[in-house]
BAMIMI-256601 format. One record per atom (N, C-alpha, C): residue in three letters; x, y, z. Coordinates in steps of 0.2 Angstrom, whole numbers, plus 5000, padded with zeros to 4 digits. Example, Ala and Ser with C-alpha at 12.3 -4.5 7.8 and 13.67 -1.06 7.14 Angstrom:
BEGIN
ALA506649725039/ALA506249785039/ALA506649845039/SER506449895035/SER506849955036/SER506450005039/
***
This chain:
BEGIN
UNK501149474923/UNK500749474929/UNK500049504928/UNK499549484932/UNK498949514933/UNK498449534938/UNK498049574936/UNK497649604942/UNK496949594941/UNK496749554947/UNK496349494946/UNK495549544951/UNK495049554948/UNK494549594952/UNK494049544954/UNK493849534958/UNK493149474961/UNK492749524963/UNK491949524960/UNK491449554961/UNK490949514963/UNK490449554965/UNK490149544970/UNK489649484967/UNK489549494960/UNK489149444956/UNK489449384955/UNK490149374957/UNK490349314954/UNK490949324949/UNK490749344944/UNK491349394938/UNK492049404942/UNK492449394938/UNK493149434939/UNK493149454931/UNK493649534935/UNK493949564931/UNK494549564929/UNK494949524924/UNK495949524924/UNK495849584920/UNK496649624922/UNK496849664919/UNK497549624918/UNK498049624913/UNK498549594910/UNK499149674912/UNK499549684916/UNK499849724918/UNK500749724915/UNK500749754908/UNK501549764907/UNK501349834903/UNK501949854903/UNK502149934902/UNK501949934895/UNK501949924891/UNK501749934882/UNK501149934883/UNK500449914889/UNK499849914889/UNK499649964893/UNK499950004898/UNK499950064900/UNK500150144898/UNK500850114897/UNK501150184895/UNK501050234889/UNK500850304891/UNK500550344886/UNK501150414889/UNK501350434880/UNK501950474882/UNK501650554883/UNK501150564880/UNK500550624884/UNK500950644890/UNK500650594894/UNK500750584901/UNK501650604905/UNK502050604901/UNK502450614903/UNK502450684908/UNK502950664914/UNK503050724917/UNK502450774919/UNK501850754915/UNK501350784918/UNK501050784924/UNK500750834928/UNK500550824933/UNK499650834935/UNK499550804939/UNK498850774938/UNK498750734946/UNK497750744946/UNK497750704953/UNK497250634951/UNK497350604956/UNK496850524956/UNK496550524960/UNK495950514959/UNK495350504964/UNK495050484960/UNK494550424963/UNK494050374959/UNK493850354965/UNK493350324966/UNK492750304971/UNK492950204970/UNK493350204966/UNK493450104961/UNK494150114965/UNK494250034969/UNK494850034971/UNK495350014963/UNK494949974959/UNK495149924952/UNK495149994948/UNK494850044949/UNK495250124944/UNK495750154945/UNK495850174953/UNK496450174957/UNK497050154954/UNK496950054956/UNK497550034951/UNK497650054945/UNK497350064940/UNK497450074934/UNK497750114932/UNK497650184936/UNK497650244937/UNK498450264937/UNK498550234944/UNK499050224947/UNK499650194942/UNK499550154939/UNK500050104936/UNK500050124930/UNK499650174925/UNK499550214920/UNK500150264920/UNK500050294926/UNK500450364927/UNK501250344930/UNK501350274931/UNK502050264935/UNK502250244927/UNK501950194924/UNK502350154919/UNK502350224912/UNK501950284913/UNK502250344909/UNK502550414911/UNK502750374918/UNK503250424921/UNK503050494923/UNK502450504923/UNK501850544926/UNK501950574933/UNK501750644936/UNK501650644942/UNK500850614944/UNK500850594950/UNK500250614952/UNK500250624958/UNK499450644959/UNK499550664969/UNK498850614969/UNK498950584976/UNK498350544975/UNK497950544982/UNK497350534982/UNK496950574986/UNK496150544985/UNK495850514992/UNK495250504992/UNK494750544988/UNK494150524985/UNK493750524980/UNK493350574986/UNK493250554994/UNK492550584997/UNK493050645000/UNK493650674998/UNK493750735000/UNK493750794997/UNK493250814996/UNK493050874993/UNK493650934993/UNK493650935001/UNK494051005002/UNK494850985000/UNK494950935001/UNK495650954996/UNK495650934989/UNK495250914986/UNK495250904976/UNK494750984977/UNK494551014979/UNK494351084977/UNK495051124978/UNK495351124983/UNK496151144985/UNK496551114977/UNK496451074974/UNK497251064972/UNK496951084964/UNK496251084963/UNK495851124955/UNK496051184956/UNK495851244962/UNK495951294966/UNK496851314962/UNK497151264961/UNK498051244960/UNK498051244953/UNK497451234948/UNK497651214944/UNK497851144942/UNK497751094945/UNK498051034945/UNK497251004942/UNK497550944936/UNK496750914936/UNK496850854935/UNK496350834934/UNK496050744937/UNK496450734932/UNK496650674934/UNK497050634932/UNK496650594923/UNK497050594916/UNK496750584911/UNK496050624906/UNK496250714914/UNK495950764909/UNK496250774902/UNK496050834896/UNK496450854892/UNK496950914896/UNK496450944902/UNK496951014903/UNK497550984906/UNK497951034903/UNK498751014903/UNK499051084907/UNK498851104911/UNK499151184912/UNK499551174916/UNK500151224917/UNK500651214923/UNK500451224930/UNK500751184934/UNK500551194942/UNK501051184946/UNK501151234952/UNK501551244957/UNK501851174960/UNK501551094957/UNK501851054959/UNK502451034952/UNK502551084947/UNK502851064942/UNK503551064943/UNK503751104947/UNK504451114949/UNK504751074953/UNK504451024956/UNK504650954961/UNK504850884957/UNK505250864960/UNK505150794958/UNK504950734962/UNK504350714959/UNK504250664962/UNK503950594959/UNK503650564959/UNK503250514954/UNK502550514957/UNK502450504963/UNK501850504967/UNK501750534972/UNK501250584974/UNK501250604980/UNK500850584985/UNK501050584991/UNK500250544996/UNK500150585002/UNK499550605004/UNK499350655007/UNK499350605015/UNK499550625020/UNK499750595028/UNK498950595030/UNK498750565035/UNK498150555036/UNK497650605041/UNK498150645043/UNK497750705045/UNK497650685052/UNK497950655056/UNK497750625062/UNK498150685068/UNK498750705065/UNK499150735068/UNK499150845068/UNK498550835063/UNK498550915060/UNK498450885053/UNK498150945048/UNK498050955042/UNK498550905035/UNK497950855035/UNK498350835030/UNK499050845028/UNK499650845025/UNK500250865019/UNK500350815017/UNK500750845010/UNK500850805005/UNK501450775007/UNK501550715004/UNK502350695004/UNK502650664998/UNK503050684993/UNK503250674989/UNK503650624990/UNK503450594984/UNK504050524983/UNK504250504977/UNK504950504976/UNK505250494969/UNK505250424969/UNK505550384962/UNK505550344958/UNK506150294965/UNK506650324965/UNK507150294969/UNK506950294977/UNK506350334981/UNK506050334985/UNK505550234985/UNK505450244980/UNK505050174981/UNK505450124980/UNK505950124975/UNK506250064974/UNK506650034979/UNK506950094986/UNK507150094990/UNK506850044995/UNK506150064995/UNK505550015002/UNK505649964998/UNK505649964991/UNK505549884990/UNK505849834990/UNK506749874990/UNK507249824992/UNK507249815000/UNK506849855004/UNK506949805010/UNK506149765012/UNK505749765007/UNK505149715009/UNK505449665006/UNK505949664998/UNK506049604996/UNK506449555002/UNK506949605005/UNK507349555010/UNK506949515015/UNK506349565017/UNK506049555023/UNK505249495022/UNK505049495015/UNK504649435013/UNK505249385007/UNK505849375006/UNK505949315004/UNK506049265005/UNK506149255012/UNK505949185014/UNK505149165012/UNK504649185012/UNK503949165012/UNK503649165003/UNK504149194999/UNK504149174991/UNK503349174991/UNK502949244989/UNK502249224990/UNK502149224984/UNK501449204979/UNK501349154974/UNK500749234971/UNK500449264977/UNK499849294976/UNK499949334980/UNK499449424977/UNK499349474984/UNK498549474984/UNK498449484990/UNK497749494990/UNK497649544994/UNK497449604991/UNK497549674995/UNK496949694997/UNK496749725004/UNK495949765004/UNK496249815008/UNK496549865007/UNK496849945009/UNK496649965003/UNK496750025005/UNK496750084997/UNK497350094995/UNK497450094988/UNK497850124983/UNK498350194984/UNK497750234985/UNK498150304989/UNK498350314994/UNK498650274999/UNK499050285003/UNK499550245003/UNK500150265005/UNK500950235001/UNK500750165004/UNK500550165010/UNK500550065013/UNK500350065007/UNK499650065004/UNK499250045000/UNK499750014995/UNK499750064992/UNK500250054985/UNK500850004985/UNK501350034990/UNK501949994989/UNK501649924990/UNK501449924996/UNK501449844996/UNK500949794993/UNK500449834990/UNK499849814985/UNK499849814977/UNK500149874976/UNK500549874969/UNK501349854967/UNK501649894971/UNK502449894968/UNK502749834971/UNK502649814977/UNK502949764977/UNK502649694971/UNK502149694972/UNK501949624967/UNK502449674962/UNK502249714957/UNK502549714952/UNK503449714950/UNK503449704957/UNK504149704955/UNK504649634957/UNK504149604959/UNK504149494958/UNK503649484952/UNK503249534949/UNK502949494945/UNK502449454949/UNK502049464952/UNK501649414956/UNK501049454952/UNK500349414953/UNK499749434954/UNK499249454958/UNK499149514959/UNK498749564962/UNK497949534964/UNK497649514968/UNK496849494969/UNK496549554972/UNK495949584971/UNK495649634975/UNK495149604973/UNK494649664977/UNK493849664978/UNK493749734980/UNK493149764978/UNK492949814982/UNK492749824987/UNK492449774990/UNK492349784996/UNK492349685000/UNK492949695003/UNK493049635006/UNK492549635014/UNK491949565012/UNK491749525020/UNK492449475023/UNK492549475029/UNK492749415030/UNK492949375030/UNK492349345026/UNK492449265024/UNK492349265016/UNK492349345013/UNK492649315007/UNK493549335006/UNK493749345010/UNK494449355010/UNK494749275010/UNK494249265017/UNK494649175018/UNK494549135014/UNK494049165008/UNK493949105004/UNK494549114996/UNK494649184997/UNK495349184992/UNK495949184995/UNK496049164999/UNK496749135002/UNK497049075002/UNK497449054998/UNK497849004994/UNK498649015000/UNK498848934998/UNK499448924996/UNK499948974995/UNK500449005000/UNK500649064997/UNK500549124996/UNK500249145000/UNK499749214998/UNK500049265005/UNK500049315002/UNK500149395002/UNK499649415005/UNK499449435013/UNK498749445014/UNK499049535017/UNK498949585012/UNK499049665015/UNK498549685017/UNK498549705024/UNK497649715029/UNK497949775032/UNK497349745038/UNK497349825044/UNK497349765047/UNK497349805056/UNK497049765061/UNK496349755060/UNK495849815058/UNK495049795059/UNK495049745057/UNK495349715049/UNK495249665046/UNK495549585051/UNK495849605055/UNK496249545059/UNK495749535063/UNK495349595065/UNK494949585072/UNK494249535069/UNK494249555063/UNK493449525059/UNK493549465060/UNK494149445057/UNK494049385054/UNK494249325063/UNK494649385066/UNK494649325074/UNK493849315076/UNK493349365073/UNK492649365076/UNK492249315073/UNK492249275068/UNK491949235064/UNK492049185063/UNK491649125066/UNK491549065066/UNK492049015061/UNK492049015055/UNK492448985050/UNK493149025053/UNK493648955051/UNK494248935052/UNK494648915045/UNK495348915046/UNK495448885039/UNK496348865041/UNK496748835039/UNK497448835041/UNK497548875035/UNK498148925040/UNK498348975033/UNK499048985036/UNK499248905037/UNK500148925039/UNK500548925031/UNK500148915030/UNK500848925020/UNK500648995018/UNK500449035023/UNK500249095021/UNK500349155025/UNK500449195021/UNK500749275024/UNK500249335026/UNK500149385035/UNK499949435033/UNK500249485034/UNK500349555031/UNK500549615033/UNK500049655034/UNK500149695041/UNK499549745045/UNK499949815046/UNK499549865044/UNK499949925045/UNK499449955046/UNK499450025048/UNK499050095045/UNK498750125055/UNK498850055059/UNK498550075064/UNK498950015072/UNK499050025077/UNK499249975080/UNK498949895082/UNK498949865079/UNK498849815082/UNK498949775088/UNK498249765092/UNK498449735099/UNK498449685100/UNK498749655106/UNK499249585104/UNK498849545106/UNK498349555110/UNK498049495112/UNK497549475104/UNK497449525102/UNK497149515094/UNK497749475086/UNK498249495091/UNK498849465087/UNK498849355088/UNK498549355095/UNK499049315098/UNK498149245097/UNK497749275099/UNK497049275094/UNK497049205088/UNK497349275083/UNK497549265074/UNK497949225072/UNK498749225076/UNK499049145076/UNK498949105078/UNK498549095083/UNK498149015086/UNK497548995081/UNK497149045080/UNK496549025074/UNK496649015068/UNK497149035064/UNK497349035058/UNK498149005057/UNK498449015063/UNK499048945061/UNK499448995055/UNK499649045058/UNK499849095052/UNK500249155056/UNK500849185051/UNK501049265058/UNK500649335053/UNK500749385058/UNK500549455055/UNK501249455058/UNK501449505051/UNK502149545052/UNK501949605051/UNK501849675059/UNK501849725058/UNK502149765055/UNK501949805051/UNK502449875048/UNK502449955054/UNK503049955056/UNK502850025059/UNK503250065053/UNK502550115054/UNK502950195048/UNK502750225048/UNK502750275042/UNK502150325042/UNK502350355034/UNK501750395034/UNK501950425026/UNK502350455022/UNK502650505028/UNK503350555026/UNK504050515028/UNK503850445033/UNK504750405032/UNK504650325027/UNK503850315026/UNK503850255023/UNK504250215030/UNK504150165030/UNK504450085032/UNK504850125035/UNK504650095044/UNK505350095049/UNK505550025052/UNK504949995055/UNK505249925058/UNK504749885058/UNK504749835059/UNK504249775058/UNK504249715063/UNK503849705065/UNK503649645071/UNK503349605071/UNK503549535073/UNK502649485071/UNK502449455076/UNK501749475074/UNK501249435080/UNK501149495086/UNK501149445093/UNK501149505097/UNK501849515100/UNK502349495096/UNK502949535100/UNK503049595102/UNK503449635106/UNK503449685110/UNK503949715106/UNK504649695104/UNK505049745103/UNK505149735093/UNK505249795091/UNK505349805085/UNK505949805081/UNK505849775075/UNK506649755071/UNK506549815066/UNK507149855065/UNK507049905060/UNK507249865051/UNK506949885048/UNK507049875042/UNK507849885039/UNK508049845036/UNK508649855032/UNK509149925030/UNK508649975030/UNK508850035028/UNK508650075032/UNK508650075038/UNK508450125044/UNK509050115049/UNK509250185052/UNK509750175057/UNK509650205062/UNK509750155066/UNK509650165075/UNK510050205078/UNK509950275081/UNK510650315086/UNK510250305095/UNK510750295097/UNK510450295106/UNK511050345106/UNK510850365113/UNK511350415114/UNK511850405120/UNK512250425124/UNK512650385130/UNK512350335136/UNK511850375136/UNK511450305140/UNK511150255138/UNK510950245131/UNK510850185127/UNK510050205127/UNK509650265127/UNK509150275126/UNK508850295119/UNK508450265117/UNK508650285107/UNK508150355107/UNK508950385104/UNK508850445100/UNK508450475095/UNK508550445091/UNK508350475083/UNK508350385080/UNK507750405077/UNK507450325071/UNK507650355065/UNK508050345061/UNK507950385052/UNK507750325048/UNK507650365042/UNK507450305037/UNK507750325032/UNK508150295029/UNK508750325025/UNK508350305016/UNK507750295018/UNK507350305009/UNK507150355010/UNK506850385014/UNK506750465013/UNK507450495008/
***
């Protein structure tokens, strides 16, 4: 498989993605953080540090105050020589992803090796009917949405990766093929209902996460593009809880998630049993 970069000049960048071309045994078990301002460093980074077994913590480039925080720890950039120990050495995890602070102060949430393998056997069940051919991701890498369904899932079909740093519109629409993997937001669902070009992208897939989706914005995007958006509802500490398409109302829990209502049929508790 490959990770295919379209720039702005026209150029693409493939990167050729197997473990003999990443993996550096240094990196073992080490821990370290990723920040880069390059979504295409990010991947690399990211796939670097999983395919040698690596921790890392991953973390926006424009936040100061917590890469001052986790130096402050002794933790360092990811592909430094310093190798010191740090108070994340005692965890296990494989990646850590920091919650978006929407709720109170950032935290980290640690995710091991069987933590993701986990999401991904329920996105394989939940994208096999639609067998997609291609991803074409414009999220960030550092947030589990990002990753999992931007990185691990292709790599765990083996599909090929499409990115850009900075996605317009209509350069999305113009790499959308036949079978394609389209991981967005709603901003992006709302752009592209805004702008004139049209295109039939019924042989084509979106996944929308990271913020609610409103239906009329849903309902919009099926009529104009002839396509569904299957929401992810989740968050970073339970990963994937249920998913919806379009503008339906009520939500299907993922594979691995268990519904309790209590005597009056009122639901209790959502778990996500890959936590």
């Amino acid at each position: 498989m490959k990770l295919l970069v379209y720039n702005d000049n026209g150029t693409i960048n493939t990167h050729e993605i197997k473990k003999e071309l990443f993996y550096d045994a240094s990196l073992q078990t080490h821990t370290s953080f990723i920040s880069t301002p390059s979504k295409e460093q990010n991947a690399l980074n990211i796939l670097k540090s999983y395919f040698s077994n690596s921790k890392s913590i991953l973390t926006d480039n424009s936040n100061r105050v917590l890469i001052d925080e986790l130096v402050r720890l002794n933790v360092a950039e990811f592909g430094s020589e310093h190798k010191s120990k740090t108070i994340f050495d005692r965890y296990d995890f494989t990646l850590a992803y920091y919650t978006s602070g929407s709720t109170g102060f950032p935290k980290a949430a640690l995710k091991t090796l069987d933590n993701i393998l986990s999401e991904l056997e329920d996105l394989d069940l939940l994208l096999d009917r639609y067998k997609p051919k291609k991803i074409i991701v414009t999220v960030p890498f550092i947030h589990f949405y990002g990753s999992l369904f931007g990185l691990f899932y292709p790599l765990y079909k083996g599909i090929d990766i499409t990115l850009k740093e900075h996605f317009l519109p209509n350069d999305l629409l113009d790499l959308i093929d036949n079978d394609s993997l389209i991981v967005t937001t709603p901003l992006y669902i709302k752009a592209l209902n805004s702008i004139s070009s049209s295109k039939d992208l019924s042989r084509s897939i979106f996944i929308s996460s990271t913020a609610p989706l409103q239906a009329e914005d849903a309902k919009i995007f099926n009529k104009k593009f002839k396509t569904d958006i299957i929401q992810i509802f989740g968050s970073t500490e339970s990963g994937g809880i249920a998913y919806k398409y379009n503008d339906d109302e009520l939500l299907t829990p993922l594979a691995s998630v268990k519904i309790e209502v209590d005597s009056s049929q009122s639901l209790e508790r959502i778990l996500s049993l890959c936590v």
